[in-house]
C-alpha positions, 0 to 999 in steps of 0.5 A, spaced: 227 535 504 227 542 500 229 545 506 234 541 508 237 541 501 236 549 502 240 550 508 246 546 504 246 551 500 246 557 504 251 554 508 255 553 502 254 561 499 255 564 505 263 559 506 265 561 499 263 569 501 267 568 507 273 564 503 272 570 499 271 576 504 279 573 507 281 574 501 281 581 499 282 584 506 288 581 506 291 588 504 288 591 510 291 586 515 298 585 512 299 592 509 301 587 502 300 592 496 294 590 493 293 581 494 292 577 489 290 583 484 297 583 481 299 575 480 306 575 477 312 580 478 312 584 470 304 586 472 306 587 478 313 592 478 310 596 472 305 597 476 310 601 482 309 594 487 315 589 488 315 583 487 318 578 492 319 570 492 320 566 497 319 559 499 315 559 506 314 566 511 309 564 517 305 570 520 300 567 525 296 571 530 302 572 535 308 567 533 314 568 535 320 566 530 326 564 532 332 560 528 326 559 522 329 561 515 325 565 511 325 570 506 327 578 508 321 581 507 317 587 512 310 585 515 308 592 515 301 591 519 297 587 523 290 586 526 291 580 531 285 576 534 281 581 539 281 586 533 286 590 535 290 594 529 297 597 529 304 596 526 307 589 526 314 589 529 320 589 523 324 584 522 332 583 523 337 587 520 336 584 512 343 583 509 341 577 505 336 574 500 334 569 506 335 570 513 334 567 520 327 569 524 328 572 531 324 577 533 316 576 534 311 578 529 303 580 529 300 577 523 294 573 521 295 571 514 299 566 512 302 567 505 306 562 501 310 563 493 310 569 490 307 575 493 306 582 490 308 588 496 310 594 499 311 601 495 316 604 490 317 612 490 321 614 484 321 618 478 317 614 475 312 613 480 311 619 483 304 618 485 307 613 490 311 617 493 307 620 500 311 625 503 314 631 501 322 627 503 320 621 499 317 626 494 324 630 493 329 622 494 329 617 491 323 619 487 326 627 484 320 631 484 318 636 488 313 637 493 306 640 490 299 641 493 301 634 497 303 631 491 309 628 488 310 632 482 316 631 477 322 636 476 324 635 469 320 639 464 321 642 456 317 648 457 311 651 463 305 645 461 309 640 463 310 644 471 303 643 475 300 650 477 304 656 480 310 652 478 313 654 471 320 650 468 326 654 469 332 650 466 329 644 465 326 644 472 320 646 475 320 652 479 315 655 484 312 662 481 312 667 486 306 669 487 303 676 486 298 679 490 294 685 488 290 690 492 283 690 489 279 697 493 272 694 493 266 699 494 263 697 500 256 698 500 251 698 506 245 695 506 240 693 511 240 686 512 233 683 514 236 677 518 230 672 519 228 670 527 227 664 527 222 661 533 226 658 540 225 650 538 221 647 544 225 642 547 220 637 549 223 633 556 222 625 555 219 625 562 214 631 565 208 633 567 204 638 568 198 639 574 192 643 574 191 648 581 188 647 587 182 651 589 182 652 596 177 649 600 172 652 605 168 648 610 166 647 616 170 643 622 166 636 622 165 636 615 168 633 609 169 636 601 171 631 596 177 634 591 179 633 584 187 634 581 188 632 574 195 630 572 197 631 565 203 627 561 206 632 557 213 629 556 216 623 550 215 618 555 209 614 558 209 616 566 208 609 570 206 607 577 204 613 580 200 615 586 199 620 591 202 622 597 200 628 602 205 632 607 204 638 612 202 638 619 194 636 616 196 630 612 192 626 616 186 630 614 187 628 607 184 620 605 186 617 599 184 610 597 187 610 589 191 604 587 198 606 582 196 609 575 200 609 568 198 615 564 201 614 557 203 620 552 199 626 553 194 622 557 191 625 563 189 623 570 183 625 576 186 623 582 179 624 587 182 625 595 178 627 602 179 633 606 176 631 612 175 637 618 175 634 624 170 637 631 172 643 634 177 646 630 178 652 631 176 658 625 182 659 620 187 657 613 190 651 614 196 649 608 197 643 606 200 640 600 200 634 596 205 631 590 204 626 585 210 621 585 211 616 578 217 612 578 220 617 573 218 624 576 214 628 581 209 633 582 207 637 588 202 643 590 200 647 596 193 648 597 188 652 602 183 649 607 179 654 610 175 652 616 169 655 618 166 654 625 158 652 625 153 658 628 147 655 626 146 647 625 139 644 622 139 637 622 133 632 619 128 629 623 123 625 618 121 625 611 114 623 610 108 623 604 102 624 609 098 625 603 098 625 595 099 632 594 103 633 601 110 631 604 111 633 611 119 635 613 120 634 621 126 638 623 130 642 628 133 648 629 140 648 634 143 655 635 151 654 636 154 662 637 150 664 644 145 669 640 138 670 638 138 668 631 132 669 625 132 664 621 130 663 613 130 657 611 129 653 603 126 647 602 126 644 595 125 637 592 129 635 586 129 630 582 134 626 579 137 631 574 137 635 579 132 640 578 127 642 583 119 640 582 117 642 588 118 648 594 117 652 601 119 657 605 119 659 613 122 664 618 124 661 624 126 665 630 131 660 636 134 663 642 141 662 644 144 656 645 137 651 644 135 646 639 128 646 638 124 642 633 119 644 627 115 641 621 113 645 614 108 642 609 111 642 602 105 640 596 107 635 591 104 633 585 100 627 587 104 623 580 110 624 584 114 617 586 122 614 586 129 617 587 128 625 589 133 629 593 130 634 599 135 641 599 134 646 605 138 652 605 137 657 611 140 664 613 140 668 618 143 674 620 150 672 622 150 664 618 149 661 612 148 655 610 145 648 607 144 641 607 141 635 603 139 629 605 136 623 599 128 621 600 125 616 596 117 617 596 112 612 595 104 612 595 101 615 601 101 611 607 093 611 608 089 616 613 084 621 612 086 629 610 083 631 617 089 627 620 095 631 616 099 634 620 098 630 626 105 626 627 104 617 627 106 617 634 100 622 635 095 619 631 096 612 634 094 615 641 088 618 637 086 612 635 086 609 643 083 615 645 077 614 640 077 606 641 077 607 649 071 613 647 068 608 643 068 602 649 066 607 654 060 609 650 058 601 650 059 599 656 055 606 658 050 605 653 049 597 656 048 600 663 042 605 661 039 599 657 039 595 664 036 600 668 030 601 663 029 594 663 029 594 672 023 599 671 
């Protein structure tokens, strides 16, 4: 109940504000002197307004008054119902107190009675005369510093500045110039520089560069480009496109990003060589595109071609404190090569707890296979890493490969550097060995028996 009862009374402030309000801007729509200040025709006259009395004048938004008998009185402005503003159309030729109405008026207020309206410039209003003609007719003044001032005086206080009473009347003075010789001293003066104003733009971005990359053709190298929002704005659906005669050598999988102010984005694409690419740069370029902005670089891949290749056969922990890495070398550029390789096994951190060297010499154009033996600590298990560099005199380069080493898989010392395919047939030599010694051993006992 207490905020329906609030409501009404809201309602009621707000109508009496309006009712109010249309009031005293009435002045402004209708041009009348000041409305509803001046209420009767003594305050009103003294004051320099006309009074006027008529019985029934009615302006409306747009009317049009044709033989309606009405007082002769001007609508000196108006502003009708789209709030547009501008001059109400004059009246007919006014000849008598009352006349017929036959032109179309602009106004909004109706008025009814007595109305206080219009200007009058005379020598006794001269702050009511506006310009320098109504100044000098009817009002008698003279035109001062774009104020009407009077032209009768006893004596100069009477005359505003620059005029003095000549007659009885006020007279412009001519001025008197004077030359003043100043001395002009010069000085050096220190103009402060301010700085240049940074005008940030409320989109931009910023990209960091992208190394060239070297590798070799069958091989792939994963790269990284961070986009960095430095605009007003936040940035919003962006993503990458790749471009140049080697595009399809470059894979992206990423989804469409928005990178608020002054955050930044890693964008992780794949640049894959593919087989038997011949030696040299290529070009290729990519370009981050925002629903606003984009951003593009140009990059190098240079391709090398393989001359040596080694290639993992198996890693197997032969003992508690011994690996053994089965390998193959493969000779690719038609020359005799001497080959030093590397092995290192690193942990998870990436450190090395265990390594070995060889030097190793192929032929041109053959594959041959090796074995190296690495010693390990025997509490040594999990997760590791196994690394091989090798160098020769025309070739470099590495591999990794992930190995995960568990107990050792059982057998005697004697066996360790003897592969699983070749302890199984040991096994079968030994066991066949062992039959044979039976059935010999039978044999010889058969014979002493005959005897």
């Amino acid at each position: 109940m207490k905020k329906v009862v609030s409501k009404y009374v809201a309602v009621f402030i707000l109508a009496v504000f309006l009712i109010l309000g249309v009031y005293y801007v009435g002045d402004k729509f209708t041009g009348f002197a000041v409305l509803g200040q001046y209420t009767n025709e003594s305050s009103c006259v003294s004051s320099g307004y006309a009074w006027t009395n008529f019985t029934n004048q009615s302006c409306t938004d747009i009317i049009s008054c044709v033989n309606i008998t009405v007082n002769c009185e001007p609508c000196l402005a108006y502003e009708d119902i789209n709030g547009t503003q501008g001059n109400c159309t004059s009246w007919s030729i006014c000849t008598s107190t009352n006349q017929t109405c036959t032109t179309t008026q602009n106004c909004t207020t109706i008025i009814t009675g007595g109305q206080c309206t219009g200007d009058i410039c005379d020598s006794s209003h001269l702050s009511l005369c506006l310009d320098e003609t109504s100044c000098t007719s009817p009002g008698g003044g003279h035109w001062y510093s774009s104020v009407c001032n009077s032209a009768e005086c006893a004596s100069d206080s009477n005359c505003n500045s620059g005029y003095e009473c000549v007659g009885g009347v006020c007279t412009e003075v001519e001025a008197v110039v004077e030359e003043v010789v100043n001395e002009t001293i010069e000085e050096e003066i220190i103009v402060p520089v301010e700085p240049p104003v940074e005008i940030i733009e409320p989109t931009k971005l910023s990209s960091s560069d992208i190394p060239s990359s070297s590798l070799y053709d069958g091989n792939f190298q994963t790269v990284k480009w961070t986009i960095t929002n430095t605009g007003t704005l936040p940035l919003y659906s962006c993503n990458l496109k790749f471009g140049g005669d080697y595009a399809s050598w470059i894979s992206f999988n990423g989804d469409n990003v928005d990178i608020n102010l002054g955050g930044q984005k890693e964008f992780i694409f794949d640049v894959s060589v593919p087989d038997g690419t011949n030696e040299g740069s290529y070009s290729s370029s990519v370009s981050v595109e925002c629903a606003q902005i984009s951003e593009s670089k140009t990059f190098a891949i240079n391709v090398l071609n393989e001359k040596l290749g080694l290639d993992i056969l198996s890693i197997e922990r032969i003992s508690k404190g011994r690996v053994r890495i089965d390998y193959s070398l493969r000779e690719l550029s038609g020359k005799n090569q001497t080959v030093e390789i590397n092995f290192s096994i690193l942990n998870s951190a990436g450190q090395e707890v265990s390594n070995a060297s060889a030097n190793k010499t192929i032929d041109a154009n053959l594959i041959k296979e090796f074995k190296i033996y690495i010693p390990i600590n025997k509490s040594l298990e999990g997760n590791l890493t196994l690394s091989a560099l090798f160098n020769s005199e025309i070739y470099s380069n590495s591999v990794q490969e992930p190995i995960t080493l568990g107990a050792p898989i059982g057998g005697f010392a004697i066996f360790e550097g003897i592969r699983t395919g070749s302890i199984i047939i040991l096994v079968v030599v030994v066991l066949s060995l062992i039959a044979l010694l039976i059935v010999i051993r039978r044999i010889m006992k058969k014979s002493k028996d005959k005897k």
